[in-house]
N, C-alpha and C positions, 0 to 999 in steps of 0.2 A: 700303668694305672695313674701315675700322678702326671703323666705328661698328658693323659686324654681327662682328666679333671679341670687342669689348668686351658686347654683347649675348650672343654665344655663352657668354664667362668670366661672366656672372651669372646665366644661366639654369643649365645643369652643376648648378654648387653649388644654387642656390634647389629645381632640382630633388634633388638626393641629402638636401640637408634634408627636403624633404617626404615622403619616401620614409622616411627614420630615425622623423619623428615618426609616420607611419602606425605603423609597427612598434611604438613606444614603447606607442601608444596602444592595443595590441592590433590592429589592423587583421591582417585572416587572409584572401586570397583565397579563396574558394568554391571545394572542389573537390569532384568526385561520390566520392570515395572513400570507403570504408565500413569504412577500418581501425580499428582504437583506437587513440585516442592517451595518450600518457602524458605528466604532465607534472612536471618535476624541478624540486626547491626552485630557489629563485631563485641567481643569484650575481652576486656585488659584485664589479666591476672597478676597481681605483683602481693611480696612478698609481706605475711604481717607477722606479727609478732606474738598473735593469740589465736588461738581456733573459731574462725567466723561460723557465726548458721547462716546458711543456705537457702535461699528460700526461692522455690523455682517458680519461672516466669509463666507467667499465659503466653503463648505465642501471639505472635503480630500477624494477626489477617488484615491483608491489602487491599482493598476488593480490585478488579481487575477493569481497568477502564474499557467500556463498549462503545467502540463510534457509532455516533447517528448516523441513522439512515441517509441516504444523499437521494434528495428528489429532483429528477431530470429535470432541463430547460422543457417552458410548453411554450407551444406558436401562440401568440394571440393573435399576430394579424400577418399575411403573406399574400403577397404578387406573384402571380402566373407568369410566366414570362411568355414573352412575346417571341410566335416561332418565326424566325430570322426567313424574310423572302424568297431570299434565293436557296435555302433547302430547303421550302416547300413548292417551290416551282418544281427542283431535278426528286423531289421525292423520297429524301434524305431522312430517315427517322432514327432515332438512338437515344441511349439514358448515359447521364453524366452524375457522377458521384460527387456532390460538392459537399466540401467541409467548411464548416464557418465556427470561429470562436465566438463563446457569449459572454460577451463584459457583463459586469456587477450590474450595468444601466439596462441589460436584457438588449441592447443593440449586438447585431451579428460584425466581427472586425475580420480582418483576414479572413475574407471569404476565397475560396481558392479551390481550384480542380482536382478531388481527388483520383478519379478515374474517368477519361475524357470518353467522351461519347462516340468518337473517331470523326468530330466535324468540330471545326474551332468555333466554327459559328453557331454552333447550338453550347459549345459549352459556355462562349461568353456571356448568350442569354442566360443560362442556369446562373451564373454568375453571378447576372446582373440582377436577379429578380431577388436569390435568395439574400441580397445585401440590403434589400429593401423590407423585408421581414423584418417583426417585432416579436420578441420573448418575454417571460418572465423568469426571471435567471435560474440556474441551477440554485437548490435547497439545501444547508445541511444545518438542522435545527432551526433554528429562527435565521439563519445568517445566509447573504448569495453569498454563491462561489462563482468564480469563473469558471466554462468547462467547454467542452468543444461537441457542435453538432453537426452529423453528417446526414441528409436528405439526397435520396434517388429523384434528379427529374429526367423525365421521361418525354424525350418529342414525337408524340405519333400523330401522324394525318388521320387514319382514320377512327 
């Protein structure tokens, strides 16, 4: 009886220790709940020498910052390209996926082939017309961004 007393007074504490450094260490049971949580600057407890009152906090609501909307590059002005001679002599038709970056200034830079039309010569034209396009830059709030546009042309004869 006194040896499972003495076994009772060391397990108690051994256990409430284990249980503090869990907590220390972060340790957070899993729970299914889907609330938000918030979490408040840290606070320093140190030792005093009289019995403080307590007096409990309002939590600190953050509000959650929401990005602006981002409004696409629009054309304001674009060239047709010019369908290259010799595929429309052999009869050559096809669409070429060109992608063009839009600087701050709304000018398209790298403009470049994303998916070629299977004729170099229609995709150089695609190339060559969308680099001659004007934008007004991508939007987010009052500010351009740079951002990237990609246009289907399409060479058909009839």
């Amino acid at each position: 009886m006194n040896q499972s007393l003495k076994l009772t007074s060391f397990i108690v504490p051994a256990l409430i220790l284990l249980a503090a450094a869990g907590l220390y260490l972060g340790y957070r049971p899993q729970t299914a709940s889907t609330s938000q949580v918030f979490v408040y600057e840290e606070v320093v407890a140190r030792p005093i020498a009289h019995k403080a009152v307590v007096k409990p906090l309002a939590p600190v609501i953050q509000p959650i910052p929401v990005p602006l909307p981002i409004i696409p590059p629009q054309v304001i002005s674009q060239v047709l390209p010019e369908y290259p001679l010799a595929a429309l002599e052999k009869g050559i038709e096809g669409v070429a996926l060109i992608e063009a970056q839009i600087a701050l200034s709304g000018t398209p830079q790298n403009v470049m082939v994303k998916s070629g039309s299977g004729n170099a010569e229609l995709d150089s034209a695609a190339v060559i017309a969308v680099s001659k396009w004007r934008f007004s830059p991508a939007q987010q709030g009052n500010a351009a961004m740079n951002s990237v546009f990609e246009v289907p042309v399409r060479f058909s004869i009839k």
